[in-house]
Residue, then its C-alpha position, 0 to 999 in steps of 0.5 A: x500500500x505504500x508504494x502505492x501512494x509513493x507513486x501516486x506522489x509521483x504522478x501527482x507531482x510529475x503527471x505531464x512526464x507519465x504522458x509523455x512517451x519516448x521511442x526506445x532510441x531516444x530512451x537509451x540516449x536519455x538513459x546513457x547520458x543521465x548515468x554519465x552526468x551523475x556518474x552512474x557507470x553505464x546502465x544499459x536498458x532492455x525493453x519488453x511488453x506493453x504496460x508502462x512499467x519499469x524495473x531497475x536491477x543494481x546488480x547487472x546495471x540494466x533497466x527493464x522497461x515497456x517499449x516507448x516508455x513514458x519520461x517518469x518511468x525512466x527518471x523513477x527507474x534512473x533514480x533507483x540507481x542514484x539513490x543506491x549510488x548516493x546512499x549505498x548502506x541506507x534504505x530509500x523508500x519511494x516517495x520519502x523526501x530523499x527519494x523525491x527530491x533526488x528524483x526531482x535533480x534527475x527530472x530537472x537535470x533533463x529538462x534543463x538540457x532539453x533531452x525530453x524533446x524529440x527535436x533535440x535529440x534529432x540535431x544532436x544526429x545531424x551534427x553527426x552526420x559527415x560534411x562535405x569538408x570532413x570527406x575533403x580531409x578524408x580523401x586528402x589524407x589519401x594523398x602521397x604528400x600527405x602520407x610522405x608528409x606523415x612519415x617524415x613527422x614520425x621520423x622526427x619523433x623516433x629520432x627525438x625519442x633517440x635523443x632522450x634516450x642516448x642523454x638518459x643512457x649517458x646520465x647513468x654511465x656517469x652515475x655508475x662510474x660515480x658509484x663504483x668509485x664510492x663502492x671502491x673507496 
């Protein structure tokens, strides 16, 4: 019964977030970048079933979800694993205040960055698609000069790195030579 009314106290407070639904792509980023933020190691979700629902398993890091899950079920079930980060010997309830407001630094984390919304996330995949200058720089890295160009650079460190060695192996032949007089004496 008090689970209950710990989720009713979610959905109460976050009821625009339980309307809500993500594609499973966009749930896996919100997830991935959520757990890197507050440093949670990397969680990896599975999706199964209709109804909106979650779990969230400390020991194997994954998150189980419904396909297109809804934005709360993900904070609730991100937050199961920030509140086992944050209070590893302690037991949390659903909907005490250290539950709640830990539940409300992940929600507004998001929303600050604007990771609930589809478009963001559509650019985000824009920026990473190829130019026209990055496929310049590919083929132009294709080039004899550039090749002769990268071989001669390499050259130049085997032979600084030669340098510092013959210097270091000089350094110690007179530290020897040192230590054998003393070792004599």
């Amino acid at each position: 019964m008090a689970f209950k009314i710990a989720y009713l106290k979610e959905d109460e407070t976050y009821h625009h977030l339980r309307e809500e639904k993500v594609s499973t792509e966009h749930a896996e980023k919100i997830i991935r970048k959520v757990a890197r933020h507050f440093k949670l190691g990397k969680i990896s979700a599975k999706f199964r079933g209709q109804v909106d629902r979650g779990r969230a398993q400390n020991l194997w890091k994954i998150i189980k979800m419904s396909w297109s899950p809804s934005l709360l079920v993900i904070a609730h079930e991100l937050n199961h694993f920030l509140i086992w980060k944050r209070y590893p010997n302690k037991h949390v309830n659903h909907g005490s205040k250290k539950w709640l407001r830990s539940l409300k630094r992940i929600i507004d984390y998001c929303e600050k960055k604007d990771w609930w919304k589809d478009e963001m996330l559509k650019t985000e995949e824009q920026s990473r698609q190829t130019s026209e200058r990055d496929l310049e720089r590919e083929s132009h890295k294709k080039t004899p000069e550039y090749r002769l160009e990268q071989i001669q650079t390499a050259m130049k460190r085997w032979k600084s790195r030669k340098n510092r060695a013959e210097n270091a192996l000089k350094k110690l032949e007179r530290r020897r030579k040192i230590w054998e007089k003393k070792v004599k004496t």
